[in-house]
N, C-alpha and C positions, 0 to 999 in steps of 0.2 A: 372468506375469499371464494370467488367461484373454481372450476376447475380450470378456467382459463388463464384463471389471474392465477396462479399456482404453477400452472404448467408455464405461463411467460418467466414467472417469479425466477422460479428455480433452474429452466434452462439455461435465461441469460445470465444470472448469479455461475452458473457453471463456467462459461465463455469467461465472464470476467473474473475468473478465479485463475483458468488457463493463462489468463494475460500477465498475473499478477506469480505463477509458477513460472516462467520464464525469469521472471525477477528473482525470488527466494530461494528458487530450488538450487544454485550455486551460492547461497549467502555462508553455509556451513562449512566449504570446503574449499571455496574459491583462492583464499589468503593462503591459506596450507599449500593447494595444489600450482597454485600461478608462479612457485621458484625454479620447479620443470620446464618452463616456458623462457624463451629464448625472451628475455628483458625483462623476466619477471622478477628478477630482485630488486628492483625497480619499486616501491610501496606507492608512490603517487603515481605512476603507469597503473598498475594494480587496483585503486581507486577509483581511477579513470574507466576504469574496466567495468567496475560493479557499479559508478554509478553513470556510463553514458548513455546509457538504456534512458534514465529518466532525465536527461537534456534533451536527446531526441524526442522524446513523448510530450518535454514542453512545448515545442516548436509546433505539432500535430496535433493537441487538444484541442486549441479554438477552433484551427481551420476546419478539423476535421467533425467536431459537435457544430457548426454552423452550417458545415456542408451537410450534414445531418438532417437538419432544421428546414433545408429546403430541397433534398433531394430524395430524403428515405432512410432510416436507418439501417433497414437489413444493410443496403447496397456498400454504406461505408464501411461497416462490418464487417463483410467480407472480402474490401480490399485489405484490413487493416489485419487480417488474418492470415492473408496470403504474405504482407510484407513479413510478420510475426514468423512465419514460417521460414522464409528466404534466408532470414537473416540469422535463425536457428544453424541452419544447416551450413552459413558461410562458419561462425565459430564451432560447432561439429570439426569443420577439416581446418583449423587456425595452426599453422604451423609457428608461430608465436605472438606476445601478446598482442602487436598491433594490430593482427587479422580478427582477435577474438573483440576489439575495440570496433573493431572494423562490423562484426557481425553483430554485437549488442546494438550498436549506432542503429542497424539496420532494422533491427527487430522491435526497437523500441518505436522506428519511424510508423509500425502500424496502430495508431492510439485510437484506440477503441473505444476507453474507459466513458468516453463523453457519452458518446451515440446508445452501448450498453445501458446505462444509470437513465438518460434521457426515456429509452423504450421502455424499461419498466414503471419509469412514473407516468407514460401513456395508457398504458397497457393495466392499471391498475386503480380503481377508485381512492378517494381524498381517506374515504376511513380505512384503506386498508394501505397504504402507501411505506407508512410504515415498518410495516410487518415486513413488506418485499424490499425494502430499500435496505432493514436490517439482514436481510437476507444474502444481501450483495457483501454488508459488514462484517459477515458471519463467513462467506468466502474467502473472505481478504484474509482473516482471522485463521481459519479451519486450516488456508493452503500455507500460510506462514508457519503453522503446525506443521503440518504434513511435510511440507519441503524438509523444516530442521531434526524431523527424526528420520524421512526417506533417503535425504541427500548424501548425509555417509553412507547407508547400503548400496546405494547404487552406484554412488561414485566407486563402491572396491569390487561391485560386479563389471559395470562395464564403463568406468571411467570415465571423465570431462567429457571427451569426444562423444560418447554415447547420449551422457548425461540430455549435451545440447538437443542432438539427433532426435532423441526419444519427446522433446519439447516441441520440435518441428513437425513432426508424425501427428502429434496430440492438435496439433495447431490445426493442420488440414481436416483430421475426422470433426474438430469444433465448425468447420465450414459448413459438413453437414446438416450437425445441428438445425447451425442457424438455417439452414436451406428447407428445412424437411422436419426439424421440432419445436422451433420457435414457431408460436403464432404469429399471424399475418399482423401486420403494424396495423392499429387505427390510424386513419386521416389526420394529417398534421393541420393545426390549424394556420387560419388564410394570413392573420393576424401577425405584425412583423414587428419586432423587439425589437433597440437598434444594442448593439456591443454596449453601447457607452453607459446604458439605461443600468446594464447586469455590472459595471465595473465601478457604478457610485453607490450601488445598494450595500449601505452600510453592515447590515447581517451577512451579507454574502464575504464582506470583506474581511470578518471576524473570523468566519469558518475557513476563508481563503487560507490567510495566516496560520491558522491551525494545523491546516493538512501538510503543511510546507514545514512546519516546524518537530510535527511530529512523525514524519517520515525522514526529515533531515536526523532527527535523534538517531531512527531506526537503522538506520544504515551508518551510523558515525558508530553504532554498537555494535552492529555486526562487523565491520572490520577487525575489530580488537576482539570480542568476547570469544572466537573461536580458536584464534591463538593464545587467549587467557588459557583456555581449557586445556590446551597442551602444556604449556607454558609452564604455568601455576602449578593445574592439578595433576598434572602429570598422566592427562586422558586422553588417547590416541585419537584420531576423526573418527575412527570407525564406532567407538563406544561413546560419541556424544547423544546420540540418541538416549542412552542410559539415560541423562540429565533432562533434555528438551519433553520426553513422552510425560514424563508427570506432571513437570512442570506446568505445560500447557494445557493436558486434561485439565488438573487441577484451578487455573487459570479460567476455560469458562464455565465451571462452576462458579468460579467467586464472580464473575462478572455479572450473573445474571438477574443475583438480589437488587442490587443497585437502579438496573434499569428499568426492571419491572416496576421497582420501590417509586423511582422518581418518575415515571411517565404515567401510573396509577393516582398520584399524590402531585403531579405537576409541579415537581421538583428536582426537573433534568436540569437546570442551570447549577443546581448544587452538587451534582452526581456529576456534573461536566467539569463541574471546579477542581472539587476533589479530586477526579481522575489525571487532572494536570497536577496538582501538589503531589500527588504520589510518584508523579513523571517525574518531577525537579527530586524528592528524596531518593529516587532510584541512582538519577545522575550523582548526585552526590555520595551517596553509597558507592558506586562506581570507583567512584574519583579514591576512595580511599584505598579499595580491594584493590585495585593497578597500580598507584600508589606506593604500596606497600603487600607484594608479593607473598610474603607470610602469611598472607589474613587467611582464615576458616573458607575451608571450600561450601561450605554450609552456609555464608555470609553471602557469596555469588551464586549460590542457588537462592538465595531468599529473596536477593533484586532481581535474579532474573523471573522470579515466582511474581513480585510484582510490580517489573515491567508488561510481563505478558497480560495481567488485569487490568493494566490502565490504559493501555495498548490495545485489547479489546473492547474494552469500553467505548474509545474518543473515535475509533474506527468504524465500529458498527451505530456511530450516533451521527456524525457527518454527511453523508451523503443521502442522507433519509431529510434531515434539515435543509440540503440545499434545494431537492427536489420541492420541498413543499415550500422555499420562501420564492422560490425565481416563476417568474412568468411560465403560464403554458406552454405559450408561443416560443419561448425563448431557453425554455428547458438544455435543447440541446449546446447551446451557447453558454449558461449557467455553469455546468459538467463542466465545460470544455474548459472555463477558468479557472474551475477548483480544481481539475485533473494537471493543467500545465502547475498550478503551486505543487501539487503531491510529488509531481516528475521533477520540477524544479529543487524541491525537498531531497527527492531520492538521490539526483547528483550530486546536488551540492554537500549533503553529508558524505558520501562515499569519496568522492573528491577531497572536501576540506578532512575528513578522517586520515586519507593514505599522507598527504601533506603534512600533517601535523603530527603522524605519528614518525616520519622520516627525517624531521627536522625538529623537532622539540618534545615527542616521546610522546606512549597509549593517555598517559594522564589528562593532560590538556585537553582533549578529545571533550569529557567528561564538564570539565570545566565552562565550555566553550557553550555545549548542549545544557548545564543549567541555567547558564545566561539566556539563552533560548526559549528553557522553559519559564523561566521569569517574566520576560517580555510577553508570551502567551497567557500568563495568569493574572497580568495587569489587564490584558486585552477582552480574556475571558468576564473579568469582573462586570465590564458595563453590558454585556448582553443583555436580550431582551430573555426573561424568562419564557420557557418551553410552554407550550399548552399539553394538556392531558392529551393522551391520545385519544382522539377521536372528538374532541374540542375543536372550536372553529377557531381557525387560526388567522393570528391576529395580520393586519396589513403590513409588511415588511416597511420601515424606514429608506428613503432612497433620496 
């Protein structure tokens, strides 16, 4: 990669890592902390909470990658950064939970994710597309780390209120960034894709489902897994980081054999299968540990050991694929559909999580999400197998 494609790579991987910190960084402490909040005993309010960030971001992804497509990336970028900010700072001063509803709604309205994903596959050549698209995978991945071992310490330095704040701050200096370290966008081309062209292409619509199913998991698990931790193992928010730090190290190392194995060997359809069969025995795994409270805390470290590898796997492989199956022209459009499924994903697990756990208990949660992951391992099956990297990639089906 040259220095440029390096320096696009990795600044916008930053921004959309910042995007994706708004989301994570209350996943560890939110359900604990949200019974202080005036409604918060509430578990479907509370759900509502963690996941309306990604109902707002479905509504903004098309618009927002299409507006993309014909007006400029940086430009939508940094509105979508200043909304990100705004709406940090309304749940910062939430004097209860409907104001922190109120500020999530807000901050998810700035969706980035399209325009972000779209610039790098401009910004980057066919052979190397990969590498940076992983790059962005690899953020998604790094910050959902970071968040679950940062977000207890911070939360008992300076608390929810800060917590937000401190995400708000971080919002505005990424504005920079993009103003003054991202490079200047190459020319979009003249060439005009219509919606309908990107919502029949069959590959795109495999990966759609993916991102919706495997972000729906994510967040129906984080509901429940951090009050396991208390619950269960009898481990205060502040010492979950104990658990989360090795875990996740430990996590991308195992992720990395795999992908090197199958994009070497042109056997990422296998390494994509797999990574969903470990998603369905993680659930199921789940389902017994909450199930039945007794079980080995050793048993909820070993699923959350490999959810976080399958987790990074199906994440950092995603958005590198969509990039390289969707039109040039249409890139920004592309994004914009797999990003509303991811958001669509995010609410609806955090939502269907607090509902199910208020009216029928953490277990069913579990249940729900292997159904989930079953439907996606049926879907996975008929894919088109992966080209090697740096293989000329085959015509997408549409």
């Amino acid at each position: 990669m040259t220095r440029t494609e390096i320096r696009a790579s990795l600044s916008l991987a930053s921004i959309f890592a910042l995007r994706m910190l708004g989301l994570f960084l209350i996943l560890p402490v939110f359900a604990v902390h949200a019974t202080s909040f005036p409604g918060g005993d509430n578990t479907t309010l509370v759900g509502i909470a963690l996941g309306i960030y990604g109902l707002t971001q479905a509504f903004g992804q098309i618009p927002l990658g299409m507006a993309s497509d014909r007006f400029g990336r940086k430009r939508i970028i940094v509105i979508g950064l200043l909304l990100f900010a705004i709406g940090s700072f309304i749940a910062a001063a939430a004097p209860n939970i409907i104001w922190v509803i109120v500020g999530r709604a807000v901050q998810g309205a700035g969706a980035i994710s399209a325009a972000v994903t779209a610039f790098i596959a401009d910004s980057t050549r066919e052979e190397h597309r990969t590498k940076a698209m992983a790059m962005v995978g690899a953020s998604i991945g790094l910050t959902f780390a970071v968040s679950l071992i940062a977000a207890p310490v911070l939360y008992a330095l300076i608390g929810m209120g800060g917590m937000f704040a401190l995400v708000g701050i971080l919002s505005l200096l990424a504005i920079l960034v993009v103003l003054f370290v991202v490079p200047a966008a190459p020319p979009l081309p003249a060439q005009r894709v219509g919606l309908a062209e990107i919502l029949r292409n069959l590959e795109l619509m495999r990966l759609n489902f993916g991102v919706f199913a495997l972000h729906f998991i994510q967040m129906a698990m984080f509901v429940v897994v951090p009050t396991a931790l208390v619950s269960s193992a009898g481990m205060p928010v502040a010492d979950h980081w104990k658990i989360y730090l090795p875990v996740v190290l430990l996590s991308f190392v195992l992720m990395l054999p795999p992908i090197f194995i199958g994009e070497k060997r042109g056997k990422m359809k296998q390494v994509f299968v797999g990574a969903i069969c470990l998603l369905l025995l993680v659930q199921i795994g789940m389902w017994g540990v909450i199930a039945q409270p007794g079980n080995s805390m050793f048993a909820l470290v070993g699923l959350l050991l490999a959810f976080f590898v399958a987790f990074n796997i199906l994440e950092a492989s995603q958005p590198s694929l969509v990039s390289r199956i969707a039109p040039a022209a249409a890139r920004g459009s592309a994004m914009g559909v797999y990003n509303t499924l991811q958001a669509l994903g995010l609410f609806c697990g955090a939502a269907a999580a607090g509902w199910l756990t208020q009216h029928f208990g953490a277990s069913l949660i579990f249940i729900v999400a292997s159904i989930l992951s079953i439907a996606w391992l049926i879907i996975a099956l008929n894919m088109r197998n992966l080209p090697r990297r740096g293989a000329a990639q085959q015509p997408a089906g549409i």
